[in-house]
C-alpha positions as CSV (number, residue, x, y, z in Angstrom):
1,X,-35.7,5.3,-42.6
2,X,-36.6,2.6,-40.3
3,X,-33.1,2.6,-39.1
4,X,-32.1,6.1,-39.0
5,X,-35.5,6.6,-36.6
6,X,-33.8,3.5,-34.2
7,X,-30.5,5.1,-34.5
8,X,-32.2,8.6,-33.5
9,X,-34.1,6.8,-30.4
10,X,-31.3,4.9,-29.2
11,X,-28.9,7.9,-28.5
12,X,-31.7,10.2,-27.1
13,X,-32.2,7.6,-25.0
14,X,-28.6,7.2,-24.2
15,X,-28.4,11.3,-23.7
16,X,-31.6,11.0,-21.2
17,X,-29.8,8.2,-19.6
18,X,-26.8,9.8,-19.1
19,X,-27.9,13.0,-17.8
20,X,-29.6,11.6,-15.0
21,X,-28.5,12.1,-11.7
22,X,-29.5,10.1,-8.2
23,X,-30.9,12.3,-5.7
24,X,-27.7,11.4,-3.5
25,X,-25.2,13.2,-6.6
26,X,-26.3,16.9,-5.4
27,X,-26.6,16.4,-1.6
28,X,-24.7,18.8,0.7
29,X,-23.8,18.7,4.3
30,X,-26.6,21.1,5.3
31,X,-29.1,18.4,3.0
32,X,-27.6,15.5,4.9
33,X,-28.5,17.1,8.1
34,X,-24.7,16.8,9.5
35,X,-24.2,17.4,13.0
36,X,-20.6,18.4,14.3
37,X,-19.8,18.7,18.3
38,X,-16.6,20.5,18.7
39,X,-14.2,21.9,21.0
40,X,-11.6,21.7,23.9
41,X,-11.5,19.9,27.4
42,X,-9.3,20.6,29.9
43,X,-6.8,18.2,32.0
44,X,-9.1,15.6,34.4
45,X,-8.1,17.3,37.0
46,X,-9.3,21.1,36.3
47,X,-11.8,21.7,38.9
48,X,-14.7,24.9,37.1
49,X,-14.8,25.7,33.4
50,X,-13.0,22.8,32.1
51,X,-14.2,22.7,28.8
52,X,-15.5,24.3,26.0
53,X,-18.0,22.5,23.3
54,X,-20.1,24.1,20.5
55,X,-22.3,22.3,18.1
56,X,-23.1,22.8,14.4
57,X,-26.6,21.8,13.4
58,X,-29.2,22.8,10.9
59,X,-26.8,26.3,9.8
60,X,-27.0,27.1,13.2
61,X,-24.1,27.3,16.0
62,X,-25.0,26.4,19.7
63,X,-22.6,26.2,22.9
64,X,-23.0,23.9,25.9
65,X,-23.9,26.3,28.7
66,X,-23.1,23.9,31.3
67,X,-19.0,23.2,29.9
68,X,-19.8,19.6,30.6
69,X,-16.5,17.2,29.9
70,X,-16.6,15.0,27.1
71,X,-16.4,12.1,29.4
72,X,-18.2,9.7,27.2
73,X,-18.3,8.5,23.6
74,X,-20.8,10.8,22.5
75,X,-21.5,14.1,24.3
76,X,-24.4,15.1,26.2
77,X,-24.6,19.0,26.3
78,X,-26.9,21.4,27.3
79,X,-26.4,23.7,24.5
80,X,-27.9,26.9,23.8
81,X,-27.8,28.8,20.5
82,X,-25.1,31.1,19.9
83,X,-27.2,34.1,17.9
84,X,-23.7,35.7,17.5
85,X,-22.2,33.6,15.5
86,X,-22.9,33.1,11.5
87,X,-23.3,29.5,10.5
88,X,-21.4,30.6,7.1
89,X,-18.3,31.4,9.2
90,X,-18.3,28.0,11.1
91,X,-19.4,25.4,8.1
92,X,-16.3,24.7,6.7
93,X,-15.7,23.1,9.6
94,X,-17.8,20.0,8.6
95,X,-16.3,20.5,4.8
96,X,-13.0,20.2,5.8
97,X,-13.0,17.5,8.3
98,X,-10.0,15.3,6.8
99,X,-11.6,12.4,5.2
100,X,-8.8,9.6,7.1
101,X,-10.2,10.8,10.1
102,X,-13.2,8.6,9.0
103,X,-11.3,4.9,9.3
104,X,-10.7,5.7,12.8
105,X,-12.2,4.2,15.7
106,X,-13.6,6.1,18.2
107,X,-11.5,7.2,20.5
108,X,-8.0,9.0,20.5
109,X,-6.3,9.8,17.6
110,X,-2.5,8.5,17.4
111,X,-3.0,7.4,21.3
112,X,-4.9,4.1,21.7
113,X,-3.4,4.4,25.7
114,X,-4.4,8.3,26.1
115,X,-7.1,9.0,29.0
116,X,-7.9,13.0,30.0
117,X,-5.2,13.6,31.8
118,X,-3.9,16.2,29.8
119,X,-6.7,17.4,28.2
120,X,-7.4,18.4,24.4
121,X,-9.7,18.4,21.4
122,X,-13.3,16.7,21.0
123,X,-14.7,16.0,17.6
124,X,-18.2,14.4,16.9
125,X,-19.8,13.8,13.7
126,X,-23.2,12.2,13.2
127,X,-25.4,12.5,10.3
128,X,-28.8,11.2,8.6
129,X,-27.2,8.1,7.2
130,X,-26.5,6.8,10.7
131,X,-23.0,7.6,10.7
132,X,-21.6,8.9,14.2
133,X,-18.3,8.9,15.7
134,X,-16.3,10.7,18.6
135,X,-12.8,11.8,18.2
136,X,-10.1,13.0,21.0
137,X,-7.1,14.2,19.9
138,X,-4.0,16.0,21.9
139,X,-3.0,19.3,21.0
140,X,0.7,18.0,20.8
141,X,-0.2,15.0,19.4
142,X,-2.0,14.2,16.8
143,X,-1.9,12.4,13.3
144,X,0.1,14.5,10.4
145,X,-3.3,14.8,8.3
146,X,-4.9,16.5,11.2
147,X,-2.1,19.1,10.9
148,X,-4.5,21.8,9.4
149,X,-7.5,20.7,10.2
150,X,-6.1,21.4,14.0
151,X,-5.4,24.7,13.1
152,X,-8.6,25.8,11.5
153,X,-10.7,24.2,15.0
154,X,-7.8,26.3,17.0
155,X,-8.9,29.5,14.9
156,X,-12.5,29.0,15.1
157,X,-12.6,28.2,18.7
158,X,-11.2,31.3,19.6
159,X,-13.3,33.2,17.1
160,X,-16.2,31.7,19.3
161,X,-15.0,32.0,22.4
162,X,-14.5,35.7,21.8
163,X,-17.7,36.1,21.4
């Protein structure tokens, strides 16, 4: 009896053990407090309305007022919240960031030489971890996983800009 009670412990105490989760196993995007700056700039030379840059953070959409240039690493906006747009029509544009886009270093993508010239796309990313990167990529040249990712950011763009 002895050993049938052991036996008995052993694998509820394997089943307890197994069904636990770490906090970390459940976490979403929204949880993790992800921030994504996105959007187009214009060739260096444009003189006005060069660019446009919207921001996803905490299920909200914002838009820098000021269409500052992404001159820097990281971009400082004035942004304003957009209470037009729906958060659940702009979010899969954190869930479907490509994940090689993560080995990159800032900077462009596919163009270590490229400088604003000829304008193109911004990405950002920063989250609670302390994870934050800057992307610039050309919309005529970019890296083959970015293919439909740059297609989605084309279509959302315009969905916000029509707004």
């Amino acid at each position: 009896m002895k050993k049938l009670n052991l036996i008995l412990n052993l694998l509820l105490l394997t089943f307890i053990i197994s069904g636990c989760k770490s906090e970390d196993d459940n976490v979403t995007s929204e949880e993790k407090n992800e921030i994504l700056i996105f959007g187009w700039f214009a060739d260096s030379s444009c003189s006005g309305d060069c660019s446009t840059i919207y921001k996803i953070e905490n299920e909200k959409v914002y838009k820098d007022i000021d269409y500052n240039y992404p001159e820097n690493t990281f971009f400082e906006g004035n942004f304003q919240l957009m209470t037009n747009a729906d958060y659940q029509d702009f979010k899969n544009l954190i869930a479907e960031l490509p994940n090689e886009i993560f080995n990159e270093p800032n900077g462009y993508l596919d163009c270590t030489d490229c400088t604003d010239v000829n304008g193109g796309f911004y990405l950002e990313l920063q989250n609670d971890d302390g994870f934050h990167k800057s992307w610039r990529f050309r919309n005529a040249l970019y890296p083959d996983y970015m293919k439909n990712y740059r297609s989605l950011l084309v279509d959302k763009i315009a969905e916000l800009n029509s707004l």
